[in-house]
DOVOKE-459055 format. One line per 10 residues: number of its first residue (from 1); their letters; for each residue x, y, z of C-alpha. Coordinates in Angstrom, 1 decimal. Example, Ala and Ser with C-alpha at 12.3 -4.5 7.8 and 13.67 -1.06 7.14 Angstrom:
REM DOVOKE-459055
1) AS) 12.3:-4.5:7.8 ~ 13.7:-1.1:7.1 .
END
This chain:
REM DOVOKE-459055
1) XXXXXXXXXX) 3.8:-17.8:50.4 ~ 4.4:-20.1:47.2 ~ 7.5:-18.4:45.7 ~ 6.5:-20.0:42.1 ~ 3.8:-17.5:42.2 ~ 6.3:-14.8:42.3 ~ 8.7:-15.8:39.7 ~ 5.5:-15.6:37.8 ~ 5.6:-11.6:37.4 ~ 9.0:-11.4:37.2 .
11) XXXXXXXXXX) 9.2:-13.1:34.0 ~ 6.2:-11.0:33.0 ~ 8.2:-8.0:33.6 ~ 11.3:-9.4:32.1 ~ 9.2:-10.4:28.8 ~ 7.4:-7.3:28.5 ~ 10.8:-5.3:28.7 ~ 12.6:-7.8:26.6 ~ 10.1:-6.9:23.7 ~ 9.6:-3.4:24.4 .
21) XXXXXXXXXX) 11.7:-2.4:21.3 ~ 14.4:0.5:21.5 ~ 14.5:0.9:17.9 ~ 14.3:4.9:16.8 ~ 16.4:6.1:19.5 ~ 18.5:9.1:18.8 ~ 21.8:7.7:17.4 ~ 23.9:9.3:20.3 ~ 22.0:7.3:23.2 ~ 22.4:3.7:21.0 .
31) XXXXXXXXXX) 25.6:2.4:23.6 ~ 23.6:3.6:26.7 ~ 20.6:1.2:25.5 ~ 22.6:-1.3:23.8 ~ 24.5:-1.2:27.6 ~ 21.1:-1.5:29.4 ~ 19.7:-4.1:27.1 ~ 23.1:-6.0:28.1 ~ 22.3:-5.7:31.7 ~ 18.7:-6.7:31.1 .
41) XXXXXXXXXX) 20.1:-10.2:29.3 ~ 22.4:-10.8:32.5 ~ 19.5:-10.1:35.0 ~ 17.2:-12.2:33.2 ~ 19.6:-15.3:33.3 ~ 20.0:-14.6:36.9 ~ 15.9:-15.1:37.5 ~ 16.1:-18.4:35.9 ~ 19.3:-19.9:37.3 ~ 17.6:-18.8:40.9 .
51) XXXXXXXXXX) 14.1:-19.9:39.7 ~ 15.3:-23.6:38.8 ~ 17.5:-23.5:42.2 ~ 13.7:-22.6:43.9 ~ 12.0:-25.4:42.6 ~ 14.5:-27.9:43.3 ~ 14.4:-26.8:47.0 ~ 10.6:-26.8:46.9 ~ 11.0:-30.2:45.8 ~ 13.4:-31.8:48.2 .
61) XXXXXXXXXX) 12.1:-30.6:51.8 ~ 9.4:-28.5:51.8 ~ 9.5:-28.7:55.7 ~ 13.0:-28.3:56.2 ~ 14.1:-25.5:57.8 ~ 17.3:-24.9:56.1 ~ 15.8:-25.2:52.5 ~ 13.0:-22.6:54.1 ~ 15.8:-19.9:55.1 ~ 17.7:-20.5:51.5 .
71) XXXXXXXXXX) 14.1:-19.8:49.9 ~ 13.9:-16.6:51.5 ~ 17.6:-15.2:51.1 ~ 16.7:-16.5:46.9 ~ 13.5:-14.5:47.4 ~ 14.8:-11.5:48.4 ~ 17.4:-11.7:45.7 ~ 14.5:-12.0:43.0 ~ 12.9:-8.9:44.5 ~ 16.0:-6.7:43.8 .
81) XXXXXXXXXX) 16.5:-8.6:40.8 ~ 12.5:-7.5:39.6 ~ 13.0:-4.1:41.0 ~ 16.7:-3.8:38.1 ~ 14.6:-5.4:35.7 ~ 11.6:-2.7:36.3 ~ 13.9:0.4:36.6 ~ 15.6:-0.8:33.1 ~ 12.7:-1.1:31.4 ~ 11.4:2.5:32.7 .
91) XXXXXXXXXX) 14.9:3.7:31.5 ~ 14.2:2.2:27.6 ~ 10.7:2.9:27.4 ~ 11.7:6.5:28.6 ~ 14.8:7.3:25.9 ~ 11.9:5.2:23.1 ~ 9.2:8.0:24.0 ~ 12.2:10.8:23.8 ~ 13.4:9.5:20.1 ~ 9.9:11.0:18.4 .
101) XXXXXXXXXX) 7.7:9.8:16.2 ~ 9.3:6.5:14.0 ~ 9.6:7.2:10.5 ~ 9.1:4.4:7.9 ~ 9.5:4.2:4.2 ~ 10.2:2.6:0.7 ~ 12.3:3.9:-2.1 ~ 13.7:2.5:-5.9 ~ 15.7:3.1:-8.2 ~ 15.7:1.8:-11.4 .
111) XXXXXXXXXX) 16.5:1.3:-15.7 ~ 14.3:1.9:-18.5 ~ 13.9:0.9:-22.5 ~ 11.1:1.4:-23.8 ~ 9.7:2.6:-27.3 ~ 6.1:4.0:-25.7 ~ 5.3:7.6:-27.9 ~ 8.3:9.4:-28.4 ~ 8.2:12.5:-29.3 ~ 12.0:13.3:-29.3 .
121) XXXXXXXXXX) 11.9:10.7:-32.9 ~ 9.4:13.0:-34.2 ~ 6.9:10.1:-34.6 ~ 9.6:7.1:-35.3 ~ 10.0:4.4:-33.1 ~ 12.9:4.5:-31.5 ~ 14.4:3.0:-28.2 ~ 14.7:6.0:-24.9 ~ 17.4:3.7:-22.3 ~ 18.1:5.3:-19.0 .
131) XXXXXXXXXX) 18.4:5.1:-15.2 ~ 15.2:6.6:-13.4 ~ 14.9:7.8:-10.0 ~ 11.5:5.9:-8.5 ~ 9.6:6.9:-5.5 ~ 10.9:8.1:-2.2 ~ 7.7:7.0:0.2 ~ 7.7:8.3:3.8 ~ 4.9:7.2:6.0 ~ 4.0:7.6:9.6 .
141) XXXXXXXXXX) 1.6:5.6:11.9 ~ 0.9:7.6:15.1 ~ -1.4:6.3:17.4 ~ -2.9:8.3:19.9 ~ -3.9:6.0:23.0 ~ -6.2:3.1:22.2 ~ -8.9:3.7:19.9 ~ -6.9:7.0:18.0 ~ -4.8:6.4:15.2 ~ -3.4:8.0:12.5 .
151) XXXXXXXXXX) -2.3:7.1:8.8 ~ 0.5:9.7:6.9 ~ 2.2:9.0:3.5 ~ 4.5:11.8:1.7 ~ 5.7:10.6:-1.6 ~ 8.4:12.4:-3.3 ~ 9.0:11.6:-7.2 ~ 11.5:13.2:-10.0 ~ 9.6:14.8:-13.0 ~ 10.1:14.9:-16.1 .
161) XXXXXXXXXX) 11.6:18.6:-16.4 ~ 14.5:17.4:-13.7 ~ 12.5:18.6:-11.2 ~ 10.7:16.6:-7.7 ~ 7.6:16.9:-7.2 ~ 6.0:16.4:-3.9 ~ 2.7:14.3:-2.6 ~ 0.7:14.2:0.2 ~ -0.6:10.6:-0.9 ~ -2.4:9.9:2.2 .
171) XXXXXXXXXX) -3.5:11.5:5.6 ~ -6.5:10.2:7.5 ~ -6.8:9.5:10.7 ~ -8.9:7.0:12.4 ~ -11.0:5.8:15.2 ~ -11.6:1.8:16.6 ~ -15.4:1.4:17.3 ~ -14.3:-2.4:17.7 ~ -12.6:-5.0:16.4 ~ -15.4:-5.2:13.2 .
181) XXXXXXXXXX) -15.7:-1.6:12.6 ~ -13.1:1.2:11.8 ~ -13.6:4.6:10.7 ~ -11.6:7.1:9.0 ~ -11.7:10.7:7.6 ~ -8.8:11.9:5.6 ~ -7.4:11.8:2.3 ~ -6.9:7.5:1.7 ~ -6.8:5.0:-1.0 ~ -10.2:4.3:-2.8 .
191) XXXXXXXXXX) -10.7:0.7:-1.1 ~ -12.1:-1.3:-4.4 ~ -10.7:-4.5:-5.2 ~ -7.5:-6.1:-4.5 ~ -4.2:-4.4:-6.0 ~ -5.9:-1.3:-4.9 ~ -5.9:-1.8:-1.0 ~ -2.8:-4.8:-0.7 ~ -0.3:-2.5:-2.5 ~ 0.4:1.6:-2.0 .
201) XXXXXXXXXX) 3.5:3.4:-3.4 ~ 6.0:1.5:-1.8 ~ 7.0:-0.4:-5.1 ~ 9.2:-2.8:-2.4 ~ 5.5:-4.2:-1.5 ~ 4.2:-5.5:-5.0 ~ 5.8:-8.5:-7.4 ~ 6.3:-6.8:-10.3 ~ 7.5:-3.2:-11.4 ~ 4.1:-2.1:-12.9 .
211) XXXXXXXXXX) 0.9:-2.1:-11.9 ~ -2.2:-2.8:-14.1 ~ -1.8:0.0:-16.3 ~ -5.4:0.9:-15.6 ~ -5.1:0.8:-12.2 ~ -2.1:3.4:-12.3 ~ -2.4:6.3:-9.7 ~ -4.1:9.6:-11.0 ~ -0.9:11.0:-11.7 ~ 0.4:8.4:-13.9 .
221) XXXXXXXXXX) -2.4:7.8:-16.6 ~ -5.0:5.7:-14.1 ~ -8.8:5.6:-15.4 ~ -9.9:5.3:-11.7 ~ -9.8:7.8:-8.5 ~ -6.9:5.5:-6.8 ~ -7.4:8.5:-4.4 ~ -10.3:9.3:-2.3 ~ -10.7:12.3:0.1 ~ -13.7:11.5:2.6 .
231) XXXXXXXXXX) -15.2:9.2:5.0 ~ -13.9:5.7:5.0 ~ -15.7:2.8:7.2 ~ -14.1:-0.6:7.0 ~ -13.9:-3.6:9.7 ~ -13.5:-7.2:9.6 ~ -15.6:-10.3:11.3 ~ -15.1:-14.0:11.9 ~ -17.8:-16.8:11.4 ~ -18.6:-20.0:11.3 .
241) XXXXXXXXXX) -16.5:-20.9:8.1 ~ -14.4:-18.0:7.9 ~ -13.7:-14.5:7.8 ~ -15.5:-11.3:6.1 ~ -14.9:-8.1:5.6 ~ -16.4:-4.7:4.4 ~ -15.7:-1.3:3.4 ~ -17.6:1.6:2.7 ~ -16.8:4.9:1.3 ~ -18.3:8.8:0.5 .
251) XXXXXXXXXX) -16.1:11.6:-0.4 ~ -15.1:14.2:-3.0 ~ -15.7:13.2:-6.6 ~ -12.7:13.8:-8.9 ~ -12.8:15.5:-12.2 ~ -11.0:15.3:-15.4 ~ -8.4:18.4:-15.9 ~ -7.5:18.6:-19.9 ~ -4.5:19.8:-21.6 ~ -5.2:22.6:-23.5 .
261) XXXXXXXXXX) -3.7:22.9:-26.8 ~ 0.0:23.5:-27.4 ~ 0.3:23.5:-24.0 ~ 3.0:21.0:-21.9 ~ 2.4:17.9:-23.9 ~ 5.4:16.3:-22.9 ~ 3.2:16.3:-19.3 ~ 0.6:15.0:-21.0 ~ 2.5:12.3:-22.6 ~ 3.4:10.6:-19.3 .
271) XXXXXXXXXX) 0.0:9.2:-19.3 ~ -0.4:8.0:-22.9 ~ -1.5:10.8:-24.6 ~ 0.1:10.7:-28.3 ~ 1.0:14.0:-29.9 ~ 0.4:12.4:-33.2 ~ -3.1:12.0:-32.8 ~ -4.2:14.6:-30.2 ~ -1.8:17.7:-31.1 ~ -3.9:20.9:-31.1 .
281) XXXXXXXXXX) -7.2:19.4:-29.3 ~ -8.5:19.1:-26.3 ~ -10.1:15.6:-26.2 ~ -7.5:12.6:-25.2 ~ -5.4:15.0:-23.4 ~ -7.0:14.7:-19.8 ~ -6.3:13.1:-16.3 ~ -8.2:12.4:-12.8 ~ -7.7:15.2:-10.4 ~ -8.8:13.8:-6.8 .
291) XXXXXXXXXX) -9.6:16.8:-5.5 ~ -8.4:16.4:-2.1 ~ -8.3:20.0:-1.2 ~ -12.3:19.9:-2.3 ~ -14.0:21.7:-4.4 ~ -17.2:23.7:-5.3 ~ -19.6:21.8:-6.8 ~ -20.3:19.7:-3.7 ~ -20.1:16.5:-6.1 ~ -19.3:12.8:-4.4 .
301) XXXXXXXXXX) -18.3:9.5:-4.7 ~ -20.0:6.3:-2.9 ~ -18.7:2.8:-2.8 ~ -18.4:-0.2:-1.3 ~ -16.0:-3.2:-1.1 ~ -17.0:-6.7:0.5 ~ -14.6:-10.0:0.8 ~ -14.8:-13.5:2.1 ~ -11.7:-15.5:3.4 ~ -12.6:-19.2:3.8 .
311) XXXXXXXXXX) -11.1:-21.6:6.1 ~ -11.1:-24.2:3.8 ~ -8.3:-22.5:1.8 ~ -5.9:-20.3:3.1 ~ -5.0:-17.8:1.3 ~ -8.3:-17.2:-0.8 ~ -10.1:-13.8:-0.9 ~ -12.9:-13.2:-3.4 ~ -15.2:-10.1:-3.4 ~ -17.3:-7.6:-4.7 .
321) XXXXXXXXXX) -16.9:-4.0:-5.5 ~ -18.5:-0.9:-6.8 ~ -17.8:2.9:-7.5 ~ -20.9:5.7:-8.3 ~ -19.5:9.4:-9.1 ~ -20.4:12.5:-11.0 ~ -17.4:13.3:-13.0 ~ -17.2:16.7:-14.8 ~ -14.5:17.9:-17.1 ~ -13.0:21.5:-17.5 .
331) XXXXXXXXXX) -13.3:24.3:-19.9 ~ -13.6:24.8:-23.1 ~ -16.9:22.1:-23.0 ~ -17.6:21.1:-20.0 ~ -19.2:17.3:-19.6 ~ -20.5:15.6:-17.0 ~ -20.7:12.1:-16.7 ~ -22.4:9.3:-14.1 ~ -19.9:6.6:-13.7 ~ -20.8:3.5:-12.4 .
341) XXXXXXXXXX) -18.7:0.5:-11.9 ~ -19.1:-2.9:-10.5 ~ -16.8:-5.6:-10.4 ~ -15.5:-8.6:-8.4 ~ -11.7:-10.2:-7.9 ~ -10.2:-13.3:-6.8 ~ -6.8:-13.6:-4.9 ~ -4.9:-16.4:-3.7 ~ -1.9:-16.1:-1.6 ~ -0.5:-19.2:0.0 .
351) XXXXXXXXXX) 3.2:-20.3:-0.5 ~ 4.2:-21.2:-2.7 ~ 1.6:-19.6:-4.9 ~ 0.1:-16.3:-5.5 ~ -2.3:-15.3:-8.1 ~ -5.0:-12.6:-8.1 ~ -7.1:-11.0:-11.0 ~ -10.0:-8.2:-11.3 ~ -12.9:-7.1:-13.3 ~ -14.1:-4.0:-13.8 .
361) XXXXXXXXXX) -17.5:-3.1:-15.3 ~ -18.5:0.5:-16.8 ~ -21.9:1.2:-17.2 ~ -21.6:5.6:-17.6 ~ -24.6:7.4:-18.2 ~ -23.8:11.2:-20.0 ~ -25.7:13.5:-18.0 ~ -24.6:17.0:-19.9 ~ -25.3:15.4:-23.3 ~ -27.7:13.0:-25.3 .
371) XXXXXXXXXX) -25.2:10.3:-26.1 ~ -26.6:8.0:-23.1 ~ -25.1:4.9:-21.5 ~ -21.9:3.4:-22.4 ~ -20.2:0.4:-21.5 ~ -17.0:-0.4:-21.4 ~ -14.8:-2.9:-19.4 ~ -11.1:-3.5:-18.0 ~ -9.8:-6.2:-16.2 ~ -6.3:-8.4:-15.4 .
381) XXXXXXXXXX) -4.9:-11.4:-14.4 ~ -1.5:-12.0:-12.4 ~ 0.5:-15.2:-11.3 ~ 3.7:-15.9:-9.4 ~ 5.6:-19.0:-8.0 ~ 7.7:-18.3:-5.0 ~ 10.8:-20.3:-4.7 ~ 12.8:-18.9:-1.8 ~ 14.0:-15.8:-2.3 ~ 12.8:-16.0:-6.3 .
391) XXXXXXXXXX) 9.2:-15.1:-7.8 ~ 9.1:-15.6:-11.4 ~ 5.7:-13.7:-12.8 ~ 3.1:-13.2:-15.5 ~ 0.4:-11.1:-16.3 ~ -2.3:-10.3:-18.6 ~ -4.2:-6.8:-18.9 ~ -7.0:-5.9:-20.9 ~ -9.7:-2.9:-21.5 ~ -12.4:-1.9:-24.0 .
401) XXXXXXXXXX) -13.3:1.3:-23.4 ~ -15.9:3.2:-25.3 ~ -14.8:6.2:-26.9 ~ -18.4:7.9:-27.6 ~ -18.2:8.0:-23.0 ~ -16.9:11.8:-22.5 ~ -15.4:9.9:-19.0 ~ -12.9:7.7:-21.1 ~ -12.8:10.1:-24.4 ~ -11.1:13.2:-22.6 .
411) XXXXXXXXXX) -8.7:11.2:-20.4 ~ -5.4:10.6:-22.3 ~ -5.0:7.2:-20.8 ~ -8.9:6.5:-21.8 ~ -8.1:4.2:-24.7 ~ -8.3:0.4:-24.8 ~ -5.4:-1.1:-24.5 ~ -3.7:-5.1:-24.2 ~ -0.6:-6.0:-21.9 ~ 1.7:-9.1:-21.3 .
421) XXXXXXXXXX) 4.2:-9.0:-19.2 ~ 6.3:-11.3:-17.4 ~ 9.4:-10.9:-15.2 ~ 11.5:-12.6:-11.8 ~ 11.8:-10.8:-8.7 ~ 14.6:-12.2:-6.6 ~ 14.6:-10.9:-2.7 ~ 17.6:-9.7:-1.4 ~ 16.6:-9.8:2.1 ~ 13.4:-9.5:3.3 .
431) XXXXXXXXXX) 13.8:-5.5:3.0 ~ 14.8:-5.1:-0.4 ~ 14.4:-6.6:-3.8 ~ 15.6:-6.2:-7.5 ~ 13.3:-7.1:-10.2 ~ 13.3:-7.7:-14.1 ~ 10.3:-6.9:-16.3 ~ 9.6:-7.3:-19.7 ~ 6.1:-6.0:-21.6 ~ 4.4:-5.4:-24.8 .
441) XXXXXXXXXX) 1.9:-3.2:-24.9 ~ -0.7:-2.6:-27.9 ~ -2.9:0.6:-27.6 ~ -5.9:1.3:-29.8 ~ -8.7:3.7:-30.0 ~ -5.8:5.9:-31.7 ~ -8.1:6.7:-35.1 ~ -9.0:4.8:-38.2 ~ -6.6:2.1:-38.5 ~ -3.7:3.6:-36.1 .
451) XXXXXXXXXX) -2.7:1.3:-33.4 ~ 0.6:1.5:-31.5 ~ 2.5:-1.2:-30.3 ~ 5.9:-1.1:-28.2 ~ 7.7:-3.0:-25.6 ~ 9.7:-2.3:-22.7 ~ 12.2:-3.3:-20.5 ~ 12.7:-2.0:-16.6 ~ 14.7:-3.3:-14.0 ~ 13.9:-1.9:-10.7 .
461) XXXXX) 15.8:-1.9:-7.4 ~ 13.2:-1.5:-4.6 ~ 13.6:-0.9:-0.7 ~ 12.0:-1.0:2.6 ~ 13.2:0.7:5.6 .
END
């Protein structure tokens, strides 16, 4: 028997238990693996010291009987040798399965300036400094034999009133049809364009501190369901000169929830809304609601996201997207709105470079009224340099959106709006990063010749475990 042959699974089973990872062990069993692992290093030295010795004998006399006899007493060590090596890697993958289900997560921390609407000036501009607690993001990834897996994401945030408030952001679960098709059904993020699907609540994951202030989650002012609860298909496919790849979407349409008058407007004021203007109405003072624990109107949202990645240039992705939903609006008046958007984005990221931007196109049609179709727009652009471990970055945002649409009128974040910002990011490690940002912000759409202008400073200290 060729004796190559057999050092041939024994460095598959050494390989397969050298990468079988023992991280999320319970902290009182980390000695007994890091004492196994120790064992495993020592055994695995021994194969290759007798696997060199094997060839060179192989080499020298393949007929001689001595060389023959020292071939087997090397075999026989290899066999015990394989049969340490298997029992070890039984032992680690036994205490991985006993440590539960691995926990992963982001978290920031961070300090604010910034002269947006306050109301503790009574209307004068005045500069609010302070330290701010972020996100705490915990997220799970279970999978459940081949084809089963599972997606969980509990966000934890402080509020305003000193309280934390708590998020089930995401919880689908999936099944693999094959390699081009995926489907989910759950509560996940509404795949259109880029920024939306590349970057979730871990603030560790994106460049800068912000997102596109229009393409801020529900909760924070955004003018878009970041949030879908439904069916989700999605998959991706080689060809010829590159790679493609699709999603496709139905679920829950959200509706807009107003503020009613005199009622928590320093709540309402975390999305925009401007007590100056708005105080003692109703429109302006409205946000999304997802609706994720359904509803009963039996209302929904389609869409559909499609990209191409050439092989010409790495790093490209450009695609199209689209969003259809009936959007209503609570008491006193209630309005209902077709939205329709359409749009397409562009990102490029390559080292050194990364740069992405996005349009969005409104074209709403008022279904409760006779004020008929309104357009509006929003869109941005972003660009960073990567040197090492710094990103220096700018962006520009911009939206028009038409304030005779009920959609954008009711929502207190439905106004247009112009950003610049630009900031550095500088990588710690490759788990956590601190970040400077700087922006100025002009919003409009406030009433006859109001406007509102401010800047702001954040630093942001941002984690990955």
């Amino acid at each position: 028997m060729n004796l190559t042959r057999r050092i041939i699974p024994a460095g598959v089973i050494a390989l397969a238990v050298a990468l079988a990872p023992p991280a999320y062990a319970q902290s009182s069993d980390a000695a007994k693996i890091s004492e196994l692992e120790k064992k495993l290093e020592r055994s695995l030295e021994l194969i290759n010291q007798l696997s060199e010795k094997i060839r060179k004998i192989e080499q020298a006399s393949a007929n001689n009987r001595d060389a023959q006899t020292k071939t087997a007493q090397h075999a026989e060590k290899i066999e015990a040798i394989e049969k340490h090596v298997s029992e070890i890697g039984g032992s680690l993958s036994r205490r991985a399965e006993e440590s539960g289900l691995p926990i992963h997560g982001f978290a920031d921390v961070g300090l604010v300036m910034s002269r947006e609407d306050n109301p503790s000036f009574k209307g004068r501009k005045g500069a609010v400094l302070g330290t701010s607690l972020g996100a705490l993001d915990l997220y799970l990834t279970p999978r459940f034999g081949d084809r089963v897996k599972a997606l969980i994401e509990l966000v934890f945030e402080a509020e305003e009133n000193g309280g934390t408030a708590a998020d089930l952001e995401r919880l689908q679960v999936g099944y693999i049809f094959s390699d081009a098709a995926t489907g989910w059904l759950g509560r996940f993020h509404t795949p259109y364009g880029y920024w939306n699907t590349a970057f979730h609540h871990g603030a560790q994951l994106q460049t800068s501190i912000l997102r596109p202030r229009f393409l801020d989650f529900e909760h924070d002012g955004g003018i878009l369901p970041a949030h879908t609860t439904g069916i989700w298909l999605t998959g991706t496919q080689g060809i010829d000169r590159g790679r493609i790849g699709y999603d496709v979407f139905a679920g829950n349409a959200p509706q807009i929830t107003r503020v009613a008058a005199g009622s928590n407007l320093a709540a309402a004021n975390r999305t925009g809304f401007s007590p100056a203007v708005n105080a003692g109405t109703y429109a302006g003072s409205g946000r999304l609601d997802p609706l994720h624990a359904g509803g009963t109107t039996q209302r929904t949202s389609i869409g559909f996201n499609a990209w191409f990645e050439p092989t010409a240039v790495h790093g490209l992705r450009g695609g199209l997207h689209g969003l259809r939903a009936e959007i209503v609006d609570n008491a006193p008046v209630t309005n209902q709105t077709l939205v329709q958007m359409l749009g397409g984005y562009l990102a490029y990221m390559s080292d050194p470079w990364e740069a992405m931007g996005e349009y969005y196109r409104f074209r709403n049609n008022d279904r409760s009224g006779a004020t008929g179709t309104h357009g509006s727009w929003a869109a941005y652009a972003q660009i960073g340099y990567n040197m090492r471990r710094w990103t220096p970055f700018a962006r520009v945002e911009r939206s028009r959106l038409d304030q005779t649409d009920n959609y954008f009128g009711v929502q207190a974040s439905g106004r247009s709006y112009q950003r610049i910002a630009a900031g550095l990011r500088y990588d710690v490690d490759p788990k956590a990063a601190l970040k400077v940002e700087f922006n100025s912000t002009r919003k409009e759409d406030l009433g006859p010749g109001l406007t509102d202008r401010f800047p702001e400073l954040r630093i942001q200290y941002a984690i990955h475990f």
